[in-house]
DOKE-168931 format. One record per atom (N, C-alpha, C): residue number from 0; residue in one letter; atom name; x, y, z. Coordinates in steps of 0.02 Angstrom, whole numbers. Each point is the difference from the previous one (the first is absolute). Layout:
N
<rec NUM a CA <X Y Z>>
...
end
This chain:
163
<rec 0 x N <1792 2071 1543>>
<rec 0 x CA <-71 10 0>>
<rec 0 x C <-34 -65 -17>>
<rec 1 x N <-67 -30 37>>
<rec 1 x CA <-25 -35 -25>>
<rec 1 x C <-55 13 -32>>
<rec 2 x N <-12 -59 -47>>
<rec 2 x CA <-74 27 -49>>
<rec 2 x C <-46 24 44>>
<rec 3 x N <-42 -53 69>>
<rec 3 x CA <-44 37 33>>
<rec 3 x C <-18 71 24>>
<rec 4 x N <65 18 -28>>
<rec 4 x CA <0 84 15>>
<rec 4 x C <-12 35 2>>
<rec 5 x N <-17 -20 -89>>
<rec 5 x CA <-6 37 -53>>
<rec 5 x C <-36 52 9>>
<rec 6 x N <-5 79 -9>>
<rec 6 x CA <-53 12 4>>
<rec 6 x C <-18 50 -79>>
<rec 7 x N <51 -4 -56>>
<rec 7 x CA <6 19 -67>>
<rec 7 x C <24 -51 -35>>
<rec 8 x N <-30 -17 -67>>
<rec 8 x CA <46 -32 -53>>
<rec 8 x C <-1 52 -36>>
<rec 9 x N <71 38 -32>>
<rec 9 x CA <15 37 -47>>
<rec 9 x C <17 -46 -58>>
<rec 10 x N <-31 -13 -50>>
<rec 10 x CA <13 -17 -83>>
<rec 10 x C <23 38 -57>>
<rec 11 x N <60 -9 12>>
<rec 11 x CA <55 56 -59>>
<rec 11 x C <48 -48 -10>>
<rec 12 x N <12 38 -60>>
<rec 12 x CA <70 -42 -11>>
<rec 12 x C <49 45 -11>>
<rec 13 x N <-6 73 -8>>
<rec 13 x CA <54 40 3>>
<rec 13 x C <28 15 45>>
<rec 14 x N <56 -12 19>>
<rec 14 x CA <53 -9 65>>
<rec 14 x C <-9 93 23>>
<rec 15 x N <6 46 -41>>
<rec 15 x CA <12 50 16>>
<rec 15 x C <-79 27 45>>
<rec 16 x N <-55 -28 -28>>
<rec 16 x CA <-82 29 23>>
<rec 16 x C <10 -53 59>>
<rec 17 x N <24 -58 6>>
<rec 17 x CA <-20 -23 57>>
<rec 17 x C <40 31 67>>
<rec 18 x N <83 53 -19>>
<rec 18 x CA <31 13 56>>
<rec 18 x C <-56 79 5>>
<rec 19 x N <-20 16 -48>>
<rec 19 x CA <-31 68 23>>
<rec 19 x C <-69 -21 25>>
<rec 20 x N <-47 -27 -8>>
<rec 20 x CA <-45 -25 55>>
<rec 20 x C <22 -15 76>>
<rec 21 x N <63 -37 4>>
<rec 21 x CA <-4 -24 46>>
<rec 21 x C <24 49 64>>
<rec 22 x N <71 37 -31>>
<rec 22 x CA <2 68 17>>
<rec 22 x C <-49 36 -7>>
<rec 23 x N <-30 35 -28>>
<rec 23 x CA <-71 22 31>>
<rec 23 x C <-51 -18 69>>
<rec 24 x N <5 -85 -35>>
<rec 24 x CA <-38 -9 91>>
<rec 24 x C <57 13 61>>
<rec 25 x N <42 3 6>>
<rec 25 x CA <40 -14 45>>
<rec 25 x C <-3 103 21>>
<rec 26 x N <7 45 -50>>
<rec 26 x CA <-7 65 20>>
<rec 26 x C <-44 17 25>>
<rec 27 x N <-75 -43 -16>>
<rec 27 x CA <-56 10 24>>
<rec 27 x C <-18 -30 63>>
<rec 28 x N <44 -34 34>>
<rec 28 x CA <2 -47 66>>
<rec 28 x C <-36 -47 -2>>
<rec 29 x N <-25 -36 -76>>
<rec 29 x CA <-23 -50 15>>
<rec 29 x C <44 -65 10>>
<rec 30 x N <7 -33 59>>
<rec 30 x CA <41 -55 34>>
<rec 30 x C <-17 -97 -37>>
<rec 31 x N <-74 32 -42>>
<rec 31 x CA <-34 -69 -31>>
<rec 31 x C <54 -45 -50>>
<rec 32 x N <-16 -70 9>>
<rec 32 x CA <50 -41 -21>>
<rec 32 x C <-34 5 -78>>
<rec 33 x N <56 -5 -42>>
<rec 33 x CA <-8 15 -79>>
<rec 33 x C <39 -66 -10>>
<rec 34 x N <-55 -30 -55>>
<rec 34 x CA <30 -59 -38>>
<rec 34 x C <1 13 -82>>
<rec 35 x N <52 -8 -20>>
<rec 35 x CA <15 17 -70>>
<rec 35 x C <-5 -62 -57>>
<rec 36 x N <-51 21 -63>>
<rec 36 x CA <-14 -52 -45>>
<rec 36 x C <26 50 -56>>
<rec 37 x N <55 -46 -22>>
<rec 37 x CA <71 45 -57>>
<rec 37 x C <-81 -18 -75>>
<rec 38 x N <-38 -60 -6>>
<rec 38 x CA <-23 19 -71>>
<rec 38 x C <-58 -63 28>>
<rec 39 x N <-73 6 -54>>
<rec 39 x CA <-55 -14 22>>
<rec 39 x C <14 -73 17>>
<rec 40 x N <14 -44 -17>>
<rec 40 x CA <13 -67 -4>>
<rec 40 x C <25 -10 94>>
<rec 41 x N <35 44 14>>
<rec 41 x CA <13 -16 74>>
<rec 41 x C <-52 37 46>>
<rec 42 x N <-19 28 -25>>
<rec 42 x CA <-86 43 32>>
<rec 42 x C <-55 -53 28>>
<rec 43 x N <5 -38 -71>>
<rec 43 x CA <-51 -54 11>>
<rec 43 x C <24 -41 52>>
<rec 44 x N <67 -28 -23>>
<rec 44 x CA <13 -60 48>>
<rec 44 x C <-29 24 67>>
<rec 45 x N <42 58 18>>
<rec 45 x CA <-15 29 69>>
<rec 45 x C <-76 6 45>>
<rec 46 x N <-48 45 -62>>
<rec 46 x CA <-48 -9 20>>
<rec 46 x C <-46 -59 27>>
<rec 47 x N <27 -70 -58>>
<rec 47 x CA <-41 -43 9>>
<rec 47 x C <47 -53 13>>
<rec 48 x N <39 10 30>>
<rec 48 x CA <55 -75 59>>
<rec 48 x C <16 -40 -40>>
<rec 49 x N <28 5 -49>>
<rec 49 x CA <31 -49 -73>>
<rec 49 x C <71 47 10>>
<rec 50 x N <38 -69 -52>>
<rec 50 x CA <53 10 -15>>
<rec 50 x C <57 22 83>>
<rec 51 x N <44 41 -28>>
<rec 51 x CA <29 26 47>>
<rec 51 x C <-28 24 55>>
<rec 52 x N <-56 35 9>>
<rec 52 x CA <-56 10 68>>
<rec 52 x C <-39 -69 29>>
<rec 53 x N <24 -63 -17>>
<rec 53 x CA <-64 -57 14>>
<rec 53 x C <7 3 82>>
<rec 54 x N <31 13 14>>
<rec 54 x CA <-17 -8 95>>
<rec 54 x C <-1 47 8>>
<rec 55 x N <-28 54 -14>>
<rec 55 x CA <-54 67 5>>
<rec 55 x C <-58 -44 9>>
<rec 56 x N <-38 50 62>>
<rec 56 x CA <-80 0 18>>
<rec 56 x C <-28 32 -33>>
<rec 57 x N <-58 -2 -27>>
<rec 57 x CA <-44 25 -47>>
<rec 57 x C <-7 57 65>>
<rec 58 x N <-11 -38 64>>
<rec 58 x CA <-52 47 47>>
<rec 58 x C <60 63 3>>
<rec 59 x N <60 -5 -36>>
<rec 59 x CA <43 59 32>>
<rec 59 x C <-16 55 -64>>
<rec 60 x N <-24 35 -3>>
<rec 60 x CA <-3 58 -47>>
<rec 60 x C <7 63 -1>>
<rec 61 x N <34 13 -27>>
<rec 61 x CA <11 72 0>>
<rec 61 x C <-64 62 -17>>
<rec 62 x N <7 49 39>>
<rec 62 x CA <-44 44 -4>>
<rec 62 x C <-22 40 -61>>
<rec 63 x N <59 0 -50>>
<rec 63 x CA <-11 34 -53>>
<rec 63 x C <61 -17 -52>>
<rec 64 x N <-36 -11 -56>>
<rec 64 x CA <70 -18 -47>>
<rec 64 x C <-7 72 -59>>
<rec 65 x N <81 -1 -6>>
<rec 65 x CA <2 57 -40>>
<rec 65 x C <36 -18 -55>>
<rec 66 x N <-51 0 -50>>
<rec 66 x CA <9 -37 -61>>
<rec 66 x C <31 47 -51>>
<rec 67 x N <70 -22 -51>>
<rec 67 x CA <13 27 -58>>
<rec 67 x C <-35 -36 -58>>
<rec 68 x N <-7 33 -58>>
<rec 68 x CA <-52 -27 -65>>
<rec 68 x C <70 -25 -49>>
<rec 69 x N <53 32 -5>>
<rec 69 x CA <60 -44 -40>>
<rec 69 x C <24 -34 39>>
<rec 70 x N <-3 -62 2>>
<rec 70 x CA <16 -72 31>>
<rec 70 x C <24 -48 -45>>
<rec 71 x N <88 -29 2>>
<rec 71 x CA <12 -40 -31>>
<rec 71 x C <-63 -72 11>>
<rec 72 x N <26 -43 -34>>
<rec 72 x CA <-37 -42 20>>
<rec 72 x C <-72 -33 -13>>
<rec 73 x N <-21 58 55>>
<rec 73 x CA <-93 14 -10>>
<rec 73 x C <-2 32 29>>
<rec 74 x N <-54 56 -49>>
<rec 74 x CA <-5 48 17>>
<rec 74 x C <-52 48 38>>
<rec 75 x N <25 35 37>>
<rec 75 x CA <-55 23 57>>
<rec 75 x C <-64 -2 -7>>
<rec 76 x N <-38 16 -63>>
<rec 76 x CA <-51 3 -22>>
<rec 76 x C <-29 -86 -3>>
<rec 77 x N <39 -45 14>>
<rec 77 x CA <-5 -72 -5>>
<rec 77 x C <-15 -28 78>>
<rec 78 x N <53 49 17>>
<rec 78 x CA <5 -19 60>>
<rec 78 x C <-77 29 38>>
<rec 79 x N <-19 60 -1>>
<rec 79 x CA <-70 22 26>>
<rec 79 x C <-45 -36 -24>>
<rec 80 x N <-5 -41 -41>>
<rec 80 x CA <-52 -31 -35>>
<rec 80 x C <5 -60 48>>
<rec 81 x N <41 -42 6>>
<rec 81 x CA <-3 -56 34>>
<rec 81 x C <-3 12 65>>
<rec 82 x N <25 65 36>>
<rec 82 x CA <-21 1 78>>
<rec 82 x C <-72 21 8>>
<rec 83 x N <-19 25 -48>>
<rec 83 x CA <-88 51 31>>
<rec 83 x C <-35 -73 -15>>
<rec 84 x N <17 -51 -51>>
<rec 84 x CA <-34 -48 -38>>
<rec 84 x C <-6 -54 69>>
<rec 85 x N <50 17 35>>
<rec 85 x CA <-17 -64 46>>
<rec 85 x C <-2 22 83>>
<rec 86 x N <-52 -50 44>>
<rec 86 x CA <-22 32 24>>
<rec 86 x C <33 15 89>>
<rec 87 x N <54 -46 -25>>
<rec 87 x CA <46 -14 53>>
<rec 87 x C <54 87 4>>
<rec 88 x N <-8 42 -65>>
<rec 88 x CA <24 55 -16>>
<rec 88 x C <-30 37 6>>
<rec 89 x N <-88 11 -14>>
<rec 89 x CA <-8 38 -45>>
<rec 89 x C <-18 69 47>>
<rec 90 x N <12 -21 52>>
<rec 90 x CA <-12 87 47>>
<rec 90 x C <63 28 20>>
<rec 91 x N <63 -46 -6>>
<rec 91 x CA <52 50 22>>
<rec 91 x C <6 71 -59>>
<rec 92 x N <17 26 30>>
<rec 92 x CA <0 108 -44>>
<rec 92 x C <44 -16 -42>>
<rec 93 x N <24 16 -47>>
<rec 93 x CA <1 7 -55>>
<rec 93 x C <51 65 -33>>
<rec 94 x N <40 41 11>>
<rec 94 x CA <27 74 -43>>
<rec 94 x C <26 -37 -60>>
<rec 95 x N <-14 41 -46>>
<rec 95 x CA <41 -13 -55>>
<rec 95 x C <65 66 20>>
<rec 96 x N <50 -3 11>>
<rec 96 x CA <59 43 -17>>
<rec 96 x C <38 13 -49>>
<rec 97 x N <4 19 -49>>
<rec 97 x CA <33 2 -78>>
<rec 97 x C <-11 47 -37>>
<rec 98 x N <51 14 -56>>
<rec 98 x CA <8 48 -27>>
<rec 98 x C <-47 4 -67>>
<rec 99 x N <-28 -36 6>>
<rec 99 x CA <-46 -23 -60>>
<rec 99 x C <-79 64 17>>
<rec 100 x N <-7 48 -60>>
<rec 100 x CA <-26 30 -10>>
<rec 100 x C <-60 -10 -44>>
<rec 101 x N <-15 -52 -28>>
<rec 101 x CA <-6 -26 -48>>
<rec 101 x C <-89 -19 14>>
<rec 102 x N <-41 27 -26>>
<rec 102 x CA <-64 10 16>>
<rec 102 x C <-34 -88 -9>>
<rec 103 x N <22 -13 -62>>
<rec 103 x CA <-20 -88 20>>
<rec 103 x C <30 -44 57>>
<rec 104 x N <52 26 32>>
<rec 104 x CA <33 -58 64>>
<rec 104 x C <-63 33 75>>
<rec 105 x N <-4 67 0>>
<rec 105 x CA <-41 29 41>>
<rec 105 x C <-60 -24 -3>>
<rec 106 x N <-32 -17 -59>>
<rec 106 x CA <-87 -14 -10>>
<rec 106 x C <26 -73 33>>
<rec 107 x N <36 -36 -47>>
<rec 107 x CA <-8 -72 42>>
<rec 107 x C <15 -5 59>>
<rec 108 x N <37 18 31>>
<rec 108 x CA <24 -6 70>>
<rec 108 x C <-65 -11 42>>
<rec 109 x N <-21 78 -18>>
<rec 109 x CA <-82 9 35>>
<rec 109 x C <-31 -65 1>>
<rec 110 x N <-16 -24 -73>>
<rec 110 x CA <-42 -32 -25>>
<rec 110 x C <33 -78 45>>
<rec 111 x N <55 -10 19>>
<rec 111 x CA <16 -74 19>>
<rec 111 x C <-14 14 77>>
<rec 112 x N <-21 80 16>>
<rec 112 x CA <-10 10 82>>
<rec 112 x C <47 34 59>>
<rec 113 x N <70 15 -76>>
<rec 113 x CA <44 41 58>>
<rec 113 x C <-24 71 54>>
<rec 114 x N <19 -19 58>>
<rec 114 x CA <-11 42 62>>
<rec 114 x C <19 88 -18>>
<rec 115 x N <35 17 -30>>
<rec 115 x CA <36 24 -46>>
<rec 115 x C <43 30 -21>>
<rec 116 x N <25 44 -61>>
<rec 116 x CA <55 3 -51>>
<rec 116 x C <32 60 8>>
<rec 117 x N <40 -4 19>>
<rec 117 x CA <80 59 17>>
<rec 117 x C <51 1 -60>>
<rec 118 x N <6 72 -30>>
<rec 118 x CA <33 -15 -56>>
<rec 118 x C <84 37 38>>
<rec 119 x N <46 -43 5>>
<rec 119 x CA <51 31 27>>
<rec 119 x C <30 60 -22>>
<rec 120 x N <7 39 53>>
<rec 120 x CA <28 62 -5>>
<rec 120 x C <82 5 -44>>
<rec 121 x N <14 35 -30>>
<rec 121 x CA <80 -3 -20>>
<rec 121 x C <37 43 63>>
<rec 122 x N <-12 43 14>>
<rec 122 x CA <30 48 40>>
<rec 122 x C <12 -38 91>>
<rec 123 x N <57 -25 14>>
<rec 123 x CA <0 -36 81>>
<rec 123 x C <-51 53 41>>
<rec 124 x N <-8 51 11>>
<rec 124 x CA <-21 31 64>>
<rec 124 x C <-98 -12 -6>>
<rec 125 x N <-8 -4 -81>>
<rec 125 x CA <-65 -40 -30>>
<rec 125 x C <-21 -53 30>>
<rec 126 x N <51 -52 -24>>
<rec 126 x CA <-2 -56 35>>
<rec 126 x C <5 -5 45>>
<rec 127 x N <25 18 54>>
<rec 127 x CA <4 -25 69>>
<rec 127 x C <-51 24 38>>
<rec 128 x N <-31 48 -27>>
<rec 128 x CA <-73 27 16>>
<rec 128 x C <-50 -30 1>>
<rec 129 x N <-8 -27 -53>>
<rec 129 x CA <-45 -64 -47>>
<rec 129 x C <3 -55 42>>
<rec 130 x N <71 -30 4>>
<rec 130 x CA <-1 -71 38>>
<rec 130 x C <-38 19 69>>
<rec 131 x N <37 55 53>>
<rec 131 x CA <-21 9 67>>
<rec 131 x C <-72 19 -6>>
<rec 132 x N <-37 22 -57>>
<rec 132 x CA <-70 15 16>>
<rec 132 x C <-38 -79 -13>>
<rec 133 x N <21 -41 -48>>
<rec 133 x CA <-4 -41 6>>
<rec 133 x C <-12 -59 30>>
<rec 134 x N <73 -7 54>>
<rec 134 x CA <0 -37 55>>
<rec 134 x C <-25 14 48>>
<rec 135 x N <-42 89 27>>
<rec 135 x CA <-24 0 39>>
<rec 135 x C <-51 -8 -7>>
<rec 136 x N <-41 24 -57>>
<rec 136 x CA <-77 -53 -2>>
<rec 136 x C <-8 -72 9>>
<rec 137 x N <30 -42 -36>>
<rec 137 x CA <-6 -76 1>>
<rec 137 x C <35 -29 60>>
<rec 138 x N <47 18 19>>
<rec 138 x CA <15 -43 66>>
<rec 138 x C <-15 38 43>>
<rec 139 x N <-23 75 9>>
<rec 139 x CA <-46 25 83>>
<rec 139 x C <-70 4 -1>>
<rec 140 x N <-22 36 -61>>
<rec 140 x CA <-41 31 -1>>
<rec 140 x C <-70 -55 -23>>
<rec 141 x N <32 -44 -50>>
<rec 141 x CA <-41 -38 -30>>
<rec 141 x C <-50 -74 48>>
<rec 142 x N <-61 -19 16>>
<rec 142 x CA <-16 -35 24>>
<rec 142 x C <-30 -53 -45>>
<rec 143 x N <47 -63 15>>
<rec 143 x CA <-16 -47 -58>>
<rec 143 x C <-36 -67 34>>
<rec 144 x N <-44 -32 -56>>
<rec 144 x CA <-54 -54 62>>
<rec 144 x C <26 -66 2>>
<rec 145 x N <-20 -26 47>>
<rec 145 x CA <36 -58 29>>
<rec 145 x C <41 -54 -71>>
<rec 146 x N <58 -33 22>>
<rec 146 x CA <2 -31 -44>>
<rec 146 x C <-67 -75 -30>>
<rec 147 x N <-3 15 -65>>
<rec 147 x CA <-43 -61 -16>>
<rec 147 x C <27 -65 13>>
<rec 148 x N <-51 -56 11>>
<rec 148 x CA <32 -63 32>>
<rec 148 x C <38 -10 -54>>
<rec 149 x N <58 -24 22>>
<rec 149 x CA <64 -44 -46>>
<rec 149 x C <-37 -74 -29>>
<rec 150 x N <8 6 -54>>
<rec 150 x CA <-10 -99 -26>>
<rec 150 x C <17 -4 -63>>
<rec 151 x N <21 -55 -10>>
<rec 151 x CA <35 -22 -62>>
<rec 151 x C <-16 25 -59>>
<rec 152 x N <10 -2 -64>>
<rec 152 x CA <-16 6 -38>>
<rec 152 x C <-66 -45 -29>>
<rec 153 x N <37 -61 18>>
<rec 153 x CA <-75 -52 -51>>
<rec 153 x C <-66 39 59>>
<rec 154 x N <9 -18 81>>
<rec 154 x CA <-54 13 12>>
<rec 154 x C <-42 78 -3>>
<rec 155 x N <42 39 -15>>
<rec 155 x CA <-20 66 -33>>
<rec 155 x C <-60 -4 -43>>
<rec 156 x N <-1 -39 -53>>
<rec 156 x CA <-20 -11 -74>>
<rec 156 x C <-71 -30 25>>
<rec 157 x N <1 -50 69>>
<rec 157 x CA <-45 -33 29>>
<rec 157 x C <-61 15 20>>
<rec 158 x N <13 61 21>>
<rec 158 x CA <-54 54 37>>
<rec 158 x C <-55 41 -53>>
<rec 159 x N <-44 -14 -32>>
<rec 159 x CA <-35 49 -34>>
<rec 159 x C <-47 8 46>>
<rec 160 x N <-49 73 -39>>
<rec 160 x CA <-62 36 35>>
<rec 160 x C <-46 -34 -67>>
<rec 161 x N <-62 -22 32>>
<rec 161 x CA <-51 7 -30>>
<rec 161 x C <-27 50 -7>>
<rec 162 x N <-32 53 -64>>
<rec 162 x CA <-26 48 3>>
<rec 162 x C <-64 20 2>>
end
């Protein structure tokens, strides 16, 4: 598979949630190329063409990232902060996927702009329900607006509105 593919980044690091997602899409016939970020630190790279992703296109993005909130590393909640924060990110969708119930990870999520928050099912026939309703909103159903122009970071910072 190549990155341009992409049309999911799944962000987990539990080997076992990432084979039941992925089985799930695959029961659900979705054929979309899935790129896997094991903990937040490789999320980022990915998203933003550093590190191990540097010859990644910004312009290649995936349609929807499906974010876990326990993330070695850095953590999901780190990670949403720095993609909504910038603007080269800040419209790709957003799920939080995780088992985290936890009424303060939910308020912030919102609050950093997640698209939003799926608390995983325990039961497989749950889950695989969840993922396929899932994947059929955001990659059929969902109409997302053009990508914003790509540009660097410094000249990002460059651009203000007078108000």
């Amino acid at each position: 598979m190549t990155d341009h593919s992409v049309d999911i980044l799944l962000v987990e690091d539990n080997p076992d949630d990432v084979l039941l997602t992925l089985h799930s899409f695959q029961r659900a016939n979705f054929a979309n190329a899935v790129h896997i970020a094991r903990d937040g630190a490789e999320a980022l790279e990915y998203l933003f063409c550093t590190g191990r992703h540097s010859a990644r296109s910004m312009g290649d993005r995936p349609k929807v990232v499906l974010l876990d909130l326990k993330l070695p590393l850095v953590d999901g909640l780190e990670v949403l902060r720095r993609m909504k924060g910038d603007p080269r990110t800040a419209q790709l969708p957003v799920v939080v996927l995780t088992s985290s119930r936890e009424e303060r990870d939910i308020v912030e999520s919102y609050q950093l702009g997640v698209n939003s928050y799926i608390v995983k099912p325990v039961d497989f026939e749950q889950f695989a329900s969840a993922v396929s309703t899932l994947g059929m909103y955001w990659l059929l159903l969902n109409q997302q607006p053009a990508a914003a122009p790509l540009s660097s970071p410094e000249r990002v910072g460059a651009h203000t509105v007078a108000g």
